[in-house]
N, C-alpha and C positions, 0 to 999 in steps of 0.2 A: 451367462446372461448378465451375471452383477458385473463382472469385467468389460461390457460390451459397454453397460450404459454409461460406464463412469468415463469409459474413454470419450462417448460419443458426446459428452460431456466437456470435458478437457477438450476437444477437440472444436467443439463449438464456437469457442473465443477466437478462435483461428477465420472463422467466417465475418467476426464483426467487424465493417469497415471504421477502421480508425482516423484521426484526422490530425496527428502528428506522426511525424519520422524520429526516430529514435538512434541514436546510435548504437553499435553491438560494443560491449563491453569484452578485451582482450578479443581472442584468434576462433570461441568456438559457435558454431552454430547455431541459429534460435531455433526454437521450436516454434513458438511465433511472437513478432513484436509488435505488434498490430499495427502494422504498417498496411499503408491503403491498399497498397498496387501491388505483397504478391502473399500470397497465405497456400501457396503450395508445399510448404512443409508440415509432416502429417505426427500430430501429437501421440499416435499412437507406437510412435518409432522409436527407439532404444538410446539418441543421443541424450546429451546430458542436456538441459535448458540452459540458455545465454542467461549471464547476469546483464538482461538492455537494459545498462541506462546509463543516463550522461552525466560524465562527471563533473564535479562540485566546478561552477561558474562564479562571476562576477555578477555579484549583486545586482538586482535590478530596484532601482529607485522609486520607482513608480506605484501607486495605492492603488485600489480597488475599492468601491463603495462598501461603506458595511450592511447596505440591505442586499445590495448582488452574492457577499459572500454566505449571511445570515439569512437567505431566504431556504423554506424547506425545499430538500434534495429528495430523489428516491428514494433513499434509506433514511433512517433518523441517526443522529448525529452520534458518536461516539465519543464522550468528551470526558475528561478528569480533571479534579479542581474546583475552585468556588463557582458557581454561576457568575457571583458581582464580582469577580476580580476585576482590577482594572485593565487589565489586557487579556489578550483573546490572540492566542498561539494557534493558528490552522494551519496543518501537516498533510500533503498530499503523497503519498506515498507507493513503490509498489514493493511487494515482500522479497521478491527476486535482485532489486535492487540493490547492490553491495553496499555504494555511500550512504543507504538509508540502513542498511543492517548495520553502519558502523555507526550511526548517529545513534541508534537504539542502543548499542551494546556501553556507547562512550559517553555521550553527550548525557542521551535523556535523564541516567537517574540521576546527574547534578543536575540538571532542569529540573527537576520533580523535588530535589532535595530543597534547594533554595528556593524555587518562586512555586511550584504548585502547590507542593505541600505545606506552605505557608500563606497561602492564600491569595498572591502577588497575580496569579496565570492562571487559566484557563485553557488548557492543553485538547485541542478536538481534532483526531485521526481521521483522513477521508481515505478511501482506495484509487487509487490509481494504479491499476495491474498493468503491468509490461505485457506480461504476456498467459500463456496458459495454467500454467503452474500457481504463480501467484494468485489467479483468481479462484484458482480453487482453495487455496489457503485461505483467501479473505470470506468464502464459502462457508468455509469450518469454523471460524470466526464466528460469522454473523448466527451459525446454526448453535454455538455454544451453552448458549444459554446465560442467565444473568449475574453479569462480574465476570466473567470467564473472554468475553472478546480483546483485553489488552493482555493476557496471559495467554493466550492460543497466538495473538501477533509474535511477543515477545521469546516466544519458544520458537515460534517458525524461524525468527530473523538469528536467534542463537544457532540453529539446525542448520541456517542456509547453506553453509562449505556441505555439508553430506549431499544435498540436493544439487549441489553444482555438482560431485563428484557421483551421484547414483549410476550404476547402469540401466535400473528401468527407474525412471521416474516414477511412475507409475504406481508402481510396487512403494518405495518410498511413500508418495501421500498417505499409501491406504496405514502403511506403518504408524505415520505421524500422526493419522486421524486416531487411531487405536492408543496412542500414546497421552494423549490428552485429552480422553475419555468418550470416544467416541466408540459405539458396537459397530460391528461389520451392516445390521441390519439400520442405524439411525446415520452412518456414512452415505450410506447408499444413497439413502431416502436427502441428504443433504444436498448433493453433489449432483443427484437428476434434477433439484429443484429447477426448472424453469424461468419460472417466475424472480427466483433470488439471484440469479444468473443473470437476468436483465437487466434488474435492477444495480447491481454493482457495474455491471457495464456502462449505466447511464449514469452513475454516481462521477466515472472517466470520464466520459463525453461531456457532462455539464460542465465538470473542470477545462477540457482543450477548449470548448465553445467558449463559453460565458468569464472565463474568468484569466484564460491566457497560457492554462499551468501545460509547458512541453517537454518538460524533465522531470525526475527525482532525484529527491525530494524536491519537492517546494513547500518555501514557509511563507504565511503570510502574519504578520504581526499588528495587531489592530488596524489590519489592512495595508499592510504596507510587504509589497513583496522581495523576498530571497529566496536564490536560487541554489541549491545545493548543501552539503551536512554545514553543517554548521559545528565550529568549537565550544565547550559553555563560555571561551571568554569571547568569544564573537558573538555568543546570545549575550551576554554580561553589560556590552556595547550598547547592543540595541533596549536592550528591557529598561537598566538604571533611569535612564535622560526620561523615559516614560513614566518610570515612577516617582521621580522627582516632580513632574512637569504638574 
């Protein structure tokens, strides 16, 4: 029965229609990319999940308001750093993503050493799930409890090669959940959430709608958007001339 639900779970993101195409990352199959037009692949099936996403682009120049990006979402914001910094680093992310699992593994902690932990940035995580998998991971996340949602991202995106290589996905999550403090009984209860399943869905949706985001990662930097990992010296670029200014 707890195997039924979690699939039917997993499996659910597969029905929501999305409103970007995604590219598949290397030769293997998605489980789903929430692509519009075809969700016949069945999450309950034994391949491994595609790392969709599109790799690291050419800048895009263009801003976004800061009341469109700063207005409340479905979820509340998950953010690190001073409130008043003077800039304001928004990461749209999904955890299946490779270039964003390299930006975490590479980039972030010199971002965090130099400008967050110094009080320079204001660092705020949104979800953007590719596909089935990742939104479950952002599930465990948001069920973690408090201080614990960038340390559940953090371990997922270190884990990513095993979940690219799993033979049951499946089996996997329930592993990773028990890994970073979850029981079999408050998994469960996370993962049929309903209602937190929507809402990270729409957390995506508001980003493809309202704000333009069709890759990951995307950065926006007091509004000014990048597309793809970024280096610390190509964050270094963009941050200095702001703090100077």
């Amino acid at each position: 029965m707890k195997r039924s639900i979690l699939f039917a779970v997993l499996a659910a993101v597969v029905l929501v229609a999305g409103v970007v195409l995604y590219s598949q990352f290397g030769n293997q199959n998605p489980i789903s990319s929430s692509v519009t037009s075809d969700s016949s692949d069945d999450a309950s099936s034994n391949s491994t999940p595609a790392a969709s996403s599109v790799p690291a682009q050419e800048a895009d120049a263009s801003t976004t308001s800061t009341q469109d990006l700063m207005a409340p979402g479905p979820l509340p914001d998950q953010a690190v750093g001073d409130a008043n910094a003077p800039i304001t680093i928004i990461e749209y992310a999904s955890l299946t993503c490779p270039h964003c699992a390299h930006f975490h593994e590479t980039t972030y902690p010199e971002l965090k050493k130099r400008y967050i932990d110094t009080g320079k940035v204001r660092f705020i995580f949104r979800e953007f799930p590719l596909d089935n998998y990742a939104t479950a991971g952002f599930m465990l996340a948001r069920c973690g409890g408090d201080g614990k949602y960038f340390p559940i991202l953090e371990a997922f995106f270190n884990k990513q090669e095993e979940l690219m290589k799993a033979a049951n996905p499946f089996d996997w999550i329930q592993g990773f959940g028990k890994q970073v403090g979850f029981t079999q009984e408050s998994l469960d209860s996370c993962l049929s959430n309903q209602q937190l399943l929507d809402s990270v869905m729409a957390v995506r949706q508001r980003a493809a709608e309202k704000l333009g985001v069709s890759s990951t990662p995307t950065f926006f930097i007091n509004g000014k958007v990048k597309r793809g990992a970024m280096t610390i010296e190509e964050l270094d670029k963009e941050l200095e001339p702001l703090l100077r200014s």
